[in-house]
N, C-alpha and C positions, 0 to 999 in steps of 0.2 A: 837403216832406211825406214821410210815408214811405214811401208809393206810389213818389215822385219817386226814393228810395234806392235801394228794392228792384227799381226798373228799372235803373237803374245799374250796382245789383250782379250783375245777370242779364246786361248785356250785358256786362261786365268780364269774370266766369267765362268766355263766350264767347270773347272774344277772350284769353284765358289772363291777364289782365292782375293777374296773381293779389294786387300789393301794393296797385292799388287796389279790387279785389275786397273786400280785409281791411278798406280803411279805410272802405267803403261798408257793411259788417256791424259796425263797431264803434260806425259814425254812428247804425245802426238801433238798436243797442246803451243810445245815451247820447238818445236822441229819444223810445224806446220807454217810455210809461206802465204799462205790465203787466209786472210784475218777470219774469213766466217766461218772455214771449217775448222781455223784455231779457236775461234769460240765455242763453235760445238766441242770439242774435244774439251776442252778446259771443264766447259759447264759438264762432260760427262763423266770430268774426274770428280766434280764437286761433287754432285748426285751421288754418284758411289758410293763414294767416302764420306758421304751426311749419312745415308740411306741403309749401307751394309755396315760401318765400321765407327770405332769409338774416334776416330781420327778427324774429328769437327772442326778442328783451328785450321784443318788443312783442307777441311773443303771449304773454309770459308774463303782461304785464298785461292783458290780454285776458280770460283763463282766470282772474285774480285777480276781475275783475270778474265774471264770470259767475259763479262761486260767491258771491261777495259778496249777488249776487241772489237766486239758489238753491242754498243749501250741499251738496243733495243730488245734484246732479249731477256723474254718474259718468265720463261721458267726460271733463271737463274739471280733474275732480281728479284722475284718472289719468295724463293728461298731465301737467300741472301736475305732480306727484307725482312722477313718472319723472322731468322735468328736472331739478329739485333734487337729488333721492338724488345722480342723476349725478353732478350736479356736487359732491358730499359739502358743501353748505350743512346741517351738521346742525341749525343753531340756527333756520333758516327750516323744515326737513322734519318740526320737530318740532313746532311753530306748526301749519305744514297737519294732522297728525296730531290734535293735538289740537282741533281743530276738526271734525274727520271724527266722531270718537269722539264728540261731542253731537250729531250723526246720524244714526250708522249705525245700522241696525237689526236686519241680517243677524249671525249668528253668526260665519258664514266671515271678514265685511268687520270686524267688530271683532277678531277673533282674525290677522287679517292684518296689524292696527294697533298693535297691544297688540306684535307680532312686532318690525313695524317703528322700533318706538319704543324696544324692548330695544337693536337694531342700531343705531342711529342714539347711545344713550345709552353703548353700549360704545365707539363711537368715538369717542365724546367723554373718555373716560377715567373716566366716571362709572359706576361697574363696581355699585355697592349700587344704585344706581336703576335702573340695567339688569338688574339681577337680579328686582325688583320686576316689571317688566314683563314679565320669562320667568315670571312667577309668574301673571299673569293671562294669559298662554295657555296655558299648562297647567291654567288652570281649567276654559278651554271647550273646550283642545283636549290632554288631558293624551298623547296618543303625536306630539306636533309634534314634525318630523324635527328643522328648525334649531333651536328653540329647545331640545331636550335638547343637541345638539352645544354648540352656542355657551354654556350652562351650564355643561357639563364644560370648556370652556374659559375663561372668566372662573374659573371654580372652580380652576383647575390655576395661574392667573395670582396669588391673591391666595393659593396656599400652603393653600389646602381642601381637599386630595387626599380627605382621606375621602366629602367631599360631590360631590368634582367622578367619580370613579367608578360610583356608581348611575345618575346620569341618564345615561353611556355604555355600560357596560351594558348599559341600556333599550332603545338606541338599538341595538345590536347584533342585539337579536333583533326587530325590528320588520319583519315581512316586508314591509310598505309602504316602506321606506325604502332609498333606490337603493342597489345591490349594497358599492357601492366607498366611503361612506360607514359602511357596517355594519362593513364590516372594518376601518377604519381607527379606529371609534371602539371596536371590540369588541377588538381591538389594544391602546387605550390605557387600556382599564377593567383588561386581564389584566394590563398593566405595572405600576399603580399599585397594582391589588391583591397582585398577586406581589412586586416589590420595594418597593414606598414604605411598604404597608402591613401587609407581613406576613401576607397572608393569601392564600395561594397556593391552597387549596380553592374559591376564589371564581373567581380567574381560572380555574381550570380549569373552572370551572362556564361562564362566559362564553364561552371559547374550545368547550366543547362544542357548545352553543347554536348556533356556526358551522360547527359539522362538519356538525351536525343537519341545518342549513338546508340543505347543500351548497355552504356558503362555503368551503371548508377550502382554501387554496390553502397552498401550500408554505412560506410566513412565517408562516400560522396552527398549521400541521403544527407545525411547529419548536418554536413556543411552548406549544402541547397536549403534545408528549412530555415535553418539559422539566420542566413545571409537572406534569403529572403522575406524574411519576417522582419528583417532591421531596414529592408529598406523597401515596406511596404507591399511587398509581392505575395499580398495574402493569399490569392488563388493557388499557386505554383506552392508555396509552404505550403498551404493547406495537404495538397496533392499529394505532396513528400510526407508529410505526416503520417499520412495514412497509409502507405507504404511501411513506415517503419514502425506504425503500432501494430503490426504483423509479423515484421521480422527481427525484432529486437528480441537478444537471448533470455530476456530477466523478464517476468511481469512486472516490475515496478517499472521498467522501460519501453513497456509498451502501454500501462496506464499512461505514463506522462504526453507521449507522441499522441494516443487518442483525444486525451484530455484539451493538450494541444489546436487539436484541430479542429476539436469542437467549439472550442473559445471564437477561435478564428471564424468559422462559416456561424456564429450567434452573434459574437459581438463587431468583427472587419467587417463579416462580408452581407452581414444582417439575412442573410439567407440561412435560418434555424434546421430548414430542413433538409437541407444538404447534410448535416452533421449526422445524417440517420447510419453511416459506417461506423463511425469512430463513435457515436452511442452505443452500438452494437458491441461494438467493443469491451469498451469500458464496462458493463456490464455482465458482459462475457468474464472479462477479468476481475471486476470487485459488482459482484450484484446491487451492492447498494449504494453504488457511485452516487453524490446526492447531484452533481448537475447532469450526467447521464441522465436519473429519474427524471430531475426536473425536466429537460428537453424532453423526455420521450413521454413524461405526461399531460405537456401541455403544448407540445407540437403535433400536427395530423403526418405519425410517421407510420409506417406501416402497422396495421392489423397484428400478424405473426409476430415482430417483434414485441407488440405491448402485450400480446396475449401469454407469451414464454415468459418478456422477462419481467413483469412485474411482480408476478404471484412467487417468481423463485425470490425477487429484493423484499417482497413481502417479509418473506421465512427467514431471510438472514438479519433484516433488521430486527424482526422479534427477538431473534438468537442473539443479537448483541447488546440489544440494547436491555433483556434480561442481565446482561457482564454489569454493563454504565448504564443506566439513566440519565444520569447527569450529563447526556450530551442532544442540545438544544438542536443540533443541525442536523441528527439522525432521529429526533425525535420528532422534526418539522416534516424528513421524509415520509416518515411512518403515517404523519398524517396526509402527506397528498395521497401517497395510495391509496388510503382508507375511502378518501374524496373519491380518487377514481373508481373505486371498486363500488362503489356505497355504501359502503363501510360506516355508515352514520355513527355507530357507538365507538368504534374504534377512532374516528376521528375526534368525539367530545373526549376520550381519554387523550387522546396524544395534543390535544390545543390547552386540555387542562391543565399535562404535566409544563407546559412550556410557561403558562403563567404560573406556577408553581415555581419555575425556576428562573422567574422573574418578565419572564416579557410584555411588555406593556403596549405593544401595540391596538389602540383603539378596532382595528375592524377585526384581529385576533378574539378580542374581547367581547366581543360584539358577538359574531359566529358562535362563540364557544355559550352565551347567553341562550342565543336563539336556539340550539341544539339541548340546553339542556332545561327549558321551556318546553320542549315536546314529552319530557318525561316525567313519570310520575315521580312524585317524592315523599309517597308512602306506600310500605311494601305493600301491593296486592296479593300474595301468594305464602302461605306457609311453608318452612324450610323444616325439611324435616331430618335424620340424622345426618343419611348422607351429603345433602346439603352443608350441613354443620362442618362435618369432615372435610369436603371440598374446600371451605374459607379455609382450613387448617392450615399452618405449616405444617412439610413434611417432617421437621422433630417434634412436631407437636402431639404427642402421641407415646403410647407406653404404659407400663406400668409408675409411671410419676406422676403422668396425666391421671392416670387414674385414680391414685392415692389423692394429690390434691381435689377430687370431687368429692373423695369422700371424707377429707378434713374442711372444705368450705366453712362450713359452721361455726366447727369447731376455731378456725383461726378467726372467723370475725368475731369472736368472743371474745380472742387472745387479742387480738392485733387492731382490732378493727378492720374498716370502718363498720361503725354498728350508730344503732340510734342515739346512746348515748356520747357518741362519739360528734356523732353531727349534729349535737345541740336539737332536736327536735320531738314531739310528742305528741297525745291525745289530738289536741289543739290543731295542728300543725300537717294533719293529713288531711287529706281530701278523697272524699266518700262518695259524692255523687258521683254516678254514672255518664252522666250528662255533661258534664264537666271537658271542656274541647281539650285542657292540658290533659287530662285522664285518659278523654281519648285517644290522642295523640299518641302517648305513651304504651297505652293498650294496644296499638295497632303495630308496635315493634314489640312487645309481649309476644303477640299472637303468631310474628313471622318468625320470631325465634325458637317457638315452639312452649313455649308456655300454655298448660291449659287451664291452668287452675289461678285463684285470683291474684291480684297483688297487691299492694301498699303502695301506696304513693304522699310523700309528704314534701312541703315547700318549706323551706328554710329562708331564713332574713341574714345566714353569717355573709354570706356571697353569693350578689345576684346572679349568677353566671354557673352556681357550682351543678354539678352533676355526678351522683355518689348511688352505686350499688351495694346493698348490705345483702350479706348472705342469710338468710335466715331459716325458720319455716315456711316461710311466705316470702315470695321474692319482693322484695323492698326498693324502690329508686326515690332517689331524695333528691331534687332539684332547688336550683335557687331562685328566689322572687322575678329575677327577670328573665326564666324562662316562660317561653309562651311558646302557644299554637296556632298557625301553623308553623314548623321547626323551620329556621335558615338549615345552611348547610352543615355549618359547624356545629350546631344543636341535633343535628342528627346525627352525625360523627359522634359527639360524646354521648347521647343516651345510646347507640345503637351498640357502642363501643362497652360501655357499664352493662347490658344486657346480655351482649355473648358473653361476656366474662360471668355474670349469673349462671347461664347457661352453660357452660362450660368448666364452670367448678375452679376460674382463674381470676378472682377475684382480688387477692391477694398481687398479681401479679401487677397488677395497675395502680396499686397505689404503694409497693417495695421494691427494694432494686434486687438484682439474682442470685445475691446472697443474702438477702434474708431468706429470699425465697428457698435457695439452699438449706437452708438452716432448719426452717417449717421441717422441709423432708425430713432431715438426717434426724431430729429429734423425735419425730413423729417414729421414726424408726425404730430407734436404742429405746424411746417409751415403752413399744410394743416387743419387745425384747430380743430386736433386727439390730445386732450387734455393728454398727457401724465408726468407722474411725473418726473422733472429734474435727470438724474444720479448724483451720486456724483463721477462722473470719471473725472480727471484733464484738458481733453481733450477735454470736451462735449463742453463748451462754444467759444471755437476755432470753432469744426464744427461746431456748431450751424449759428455763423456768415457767414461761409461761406459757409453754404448750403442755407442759407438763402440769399445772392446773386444770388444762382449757380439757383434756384428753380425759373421759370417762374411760373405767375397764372397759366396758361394753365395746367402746370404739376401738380400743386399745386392740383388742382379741380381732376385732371386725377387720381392720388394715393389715393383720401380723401376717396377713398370706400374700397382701400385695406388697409391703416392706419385704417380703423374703425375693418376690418376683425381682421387684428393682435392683435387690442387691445381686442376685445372679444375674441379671444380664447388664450389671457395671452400668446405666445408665445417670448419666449426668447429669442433677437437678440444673445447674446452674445454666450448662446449654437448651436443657429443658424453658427454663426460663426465658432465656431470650426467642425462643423459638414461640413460645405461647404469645407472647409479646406481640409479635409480628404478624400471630394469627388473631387477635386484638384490632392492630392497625387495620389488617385488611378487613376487616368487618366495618369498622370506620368508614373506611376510603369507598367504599361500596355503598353505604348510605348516604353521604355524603355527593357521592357524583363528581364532587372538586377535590383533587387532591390537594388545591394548594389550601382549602379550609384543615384539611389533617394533618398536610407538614406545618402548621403558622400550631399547631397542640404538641407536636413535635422536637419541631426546632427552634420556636420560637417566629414571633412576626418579619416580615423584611426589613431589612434592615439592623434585626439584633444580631451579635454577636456568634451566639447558636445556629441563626442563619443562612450569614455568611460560612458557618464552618460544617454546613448541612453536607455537605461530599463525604465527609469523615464520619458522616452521624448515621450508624449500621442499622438502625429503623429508618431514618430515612431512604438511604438506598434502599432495602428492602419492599420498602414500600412503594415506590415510584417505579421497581421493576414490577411490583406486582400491578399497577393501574396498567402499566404498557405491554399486558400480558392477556391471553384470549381467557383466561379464568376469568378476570377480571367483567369482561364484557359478559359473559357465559351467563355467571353468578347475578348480576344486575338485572339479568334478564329470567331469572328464577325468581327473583323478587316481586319480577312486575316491573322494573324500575327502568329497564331499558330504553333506548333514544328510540322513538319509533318513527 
């Protein structure tokens, strides 16, 4: 009886005996005359037997039976319900479903079924009858998280992009709907509207929606600038820009977002001074950003910013543009600062390099006139050693350096150039004092430190020519059509033939760095500074003729800086080029125009040499040195300074 059972099953529970526990609740189950307490019983075998024991197939029949009894019970179609899904038996989960649906009465419980039956019929591959039952839960429940998601996805499956879009969307601004789901689906409504559909107004509407909320994370950023830059929403990009030229992981991706935005509020939104973050920026990240500069030097942006960041794009443009010269858009920078700073000589160096490297613009040209009209263009001031030193290259220096001051002589003997050499005599000098080309010449005598007199003779082979002889008496030989007062280029080359007097590098200016090598090493092995032959084609030529040019007297006089050179391994031939350069820069410094010393250089615009002036290592050398604060320093020890 069933008294008999339900003792059974009381003392079974007891003793944990949990399988026959089940089978004494499923006995009460199939004995029981009262369907609802055979349902309970049934459902209390399932429970059991799900709950204590591996015996699942048996409480699933268990649990089959108790609704059979009573369809409306909850606990047992719920389980029941869970195990199936589980196990994806869609064709059993949808049998229980519909069976639930002729008794549910709740809103919530048919709108969870109506749910489940969408899900169950999409895994089936039945995508139109599952769309049907997304359809009646958005009757009773039209902001249902899953079923707009899962919509937009059956919809994106079957090639509906139009339709499969709104119901994500939706789903995007539904502040009930967990974070991580809004974004992804608020994501996939901006894609399809943006690219598939052509209607990029819309995703930007969508991706707003999640700025709004405070979803905006850095994938939503991306997609709001983008979208709304394509379709005119300059403000809103701009907005986002700036956002993510802050939180991008790379500085190259947070220049470009700054960059970005500054374009936008200069060129969209003609409001320059809006852009005063994203200058900040950009600055912050590369100092010498050139349209950063540009806006912050010639827009009224704050004080603090221009007072910080100028003087630091100052510093790094020198630093770079010391690497390249050769670049016009970092060398136009160099000169607004100089502008804003009043930088006057800085500015005539950086407007000079740019015509030097070709720019022809008339009000360039103009400026760069009027600036170097305020300066004088004959040294006022005596330069005395360290001065001298200053113009130097840093190889320019040593025991080589030294040696060639004290072979000068001796090699314009050997090598030239000497009087004999440049056709000139008696006849051919000029003696008056009074004499403007005299003085002219006397007046870069006297700042190079010259105190005693000189020679000056004009030549008829070439009007143009300009030739230093080393001698007892420093000697310049110019040609009939120089005059005084000097252009630019006329002072380039006598200033240029004088430090080379002065300096004892005469030689250097009119042989390349292996003969110059060659001077040395012979001058050496003469003095009996054992050095190993070059294999340069030219050595054994000087050789011979230094070894005429070379008195004992000298011979003995050098043998202790020949010994100097050879112990500390220094290198005529880099010596060479290094004298070279400190050549140019004495040039470039009388001169004032660099591009008068690159057209001696490279040759005029438009040759060959010119075009290939990048490669030409006195030219770079020399155009970092104009863009360089020695350069100013130096002009302004002359007297020669932009005032």
């Amino acid at each position: 009886d069933l008294a008999s059972w339900e003792g059974l099953r009381d003392v079974s529970r007891k003793l944990g005996d949990w399988r026959n526990c089940g089978v004494c609740c499923a006995r009460l189950g199939s004995l029981c005359r009262d369907e609802q307490r055979a349902a309970a019983f049934w459902e209390e075998a399932g429970l059991v037997l799900l709950e204590h024991t591996d015996a699942h197939e048996d409480a699933e029949i268990a649990l089959e039976r108790a609704l059979k009894r009573s369809p409306r019970r909850a606990v047992a179609f719920d389980k029941l319900f869970r195990r199936v899904r589980e196990r994806k038996d869609h064709d059993r989960l949808l049998h229980l479903i519909e069976q639930r649906l002729q008794v549910s009465e709740s809103d919530a419980e048919l709108t969870k079924m109506y749910w489940e039956r969408a899900r169950a019929l999409r895994s089936k591959g039945e995508a139109a009858a599952a769309l049907r039952a997304l359809g009646d839960v958005m009757l009773l429940e039209p902001d249902h998280v899953g079923a707009l998601a899962l919509e937009g996805e059956i919809r994106i499956a079957r090639g509906e992009l139009d339709l499969a879009a709104p119901p994500l969307a939706r789903l995007a601004s539904l502040d009930s709907a967990p974070v991580q789901q809004r974004l992804v689906s608020g994501l996939a409504a901006a894609d399809l509207y943006d690219k598939k559909l052509g209607q990029p107004e819309k995703a930007v509407a969508v991706l707003v929606r999640l700025h709004e909320a405070g979803l905006c994370t850095q994938q939503v950023r991306e997609r709001l600038a983008r979208s709304a830059a394509a379709v005119g929403s300059w403000a809103e990009a701009a907005r986002i820009l700036e956002e993510l030229m802050v939180e991008r992981e790379t500085s190259e991706g947070r220049i470009e977002a700054a960059n970005l935005a500054l374009v936008i509020y200069r060129d969209k939104l003609a409001l320059p001074a809006r852009a005063e973050a994203a200058v900040r920026q950009l600055l912050e990240e590369q100092p010498d950003h050139a349209e950063a500069l540009a806006l912050a030097l010639g827009t009224p942006l704050s004080a603090e910013l221009r007072a910080k960041a100028i003087p630091a794009a100052r510093e790094v443009v020198l630093q770079r543009l010391a690497q390249e010269p050769f670049d016009p858009v970092r060398v136009e920078v160099l000169g607004q600062i100089a502008d804003a700073r009043g930088e006057l000589a800085l500015r005539a160096a950086a407007l000079g390099v740019l015509v030097a490297l070709g720019d022809e613009r008339e009000a360039l040209q103009a400026e760069l006139g009027e600036l170097l009209a305020r300066a004088e263009h004959v040294p006022q001031a005596v330069l005395d050693a360290s001065g001298i030193a200053e113009i130097a290259h840093p190889e320019d220096s040593g025991p080589v350096s030294e040696l060639m001051v004290r072979l000068a002589d001796a090699v314009g003997e050997a090598l030239g150039p000497s009087l004999k050499t440049e056709g000139v005599g008696k006849r051919d000098r000029i003696e008056a004092h009074d004499d403007p080309l005299r003085r002219a010449v006397a007046s870069w005598m006297g700042a190079l430190g010259f105190e005693s007199d000189f020679d000056l003779y004009v030549t008829q082979r070439d009007a143009l020519r300009v030739r230093g002889i080393a001698a007892e008496r420093p000697t310049l030989v110019v040609g009939s059509a120089i005059a005084a007062p000097f252009d630019a280029a006329t002072r380039a080359a006598v200033a240029r033939e004088i430090f080379a007097l002065r300096c004892g590098t005469t030689l250097v200016l009119h042989h390349d760095s292996h003969t110059v090598a060659s001077v040395a090493i012979a001058a050496s092995n003469a003095a009996d500074v054992s050095l190993p032959e070059p294999k340069f084609a030219v050595y054994r030529e000087i050789a011979r003729a230094m070894d005429k040019a070379l008195s004992r007297k000298l011979r003995r006089a050098i043998s202790e800086i020949c010994q100097k050179a050879k112990e500390a391994g220094q290198d005529p031939v880099r010596w060479a080029v290094a004298a070279q350069h400190s050549i140019d820069r004495m040039a470039a410094i009388a001169a004032g125009a660099p591009a008068a010393v690159l057209d001696q250089i490279a040759g005029p615009p438009g040759s060959p040499g010119r075009k290939a002036a990048r490669s030409n290592d006195r030219a770079r050398h020399l155009l970092a040195f104009v863009l360089s604060p020695a350069y100013v320093a130096l002009r302004d020890r002359f007297g020669m300074g932009v005032g």
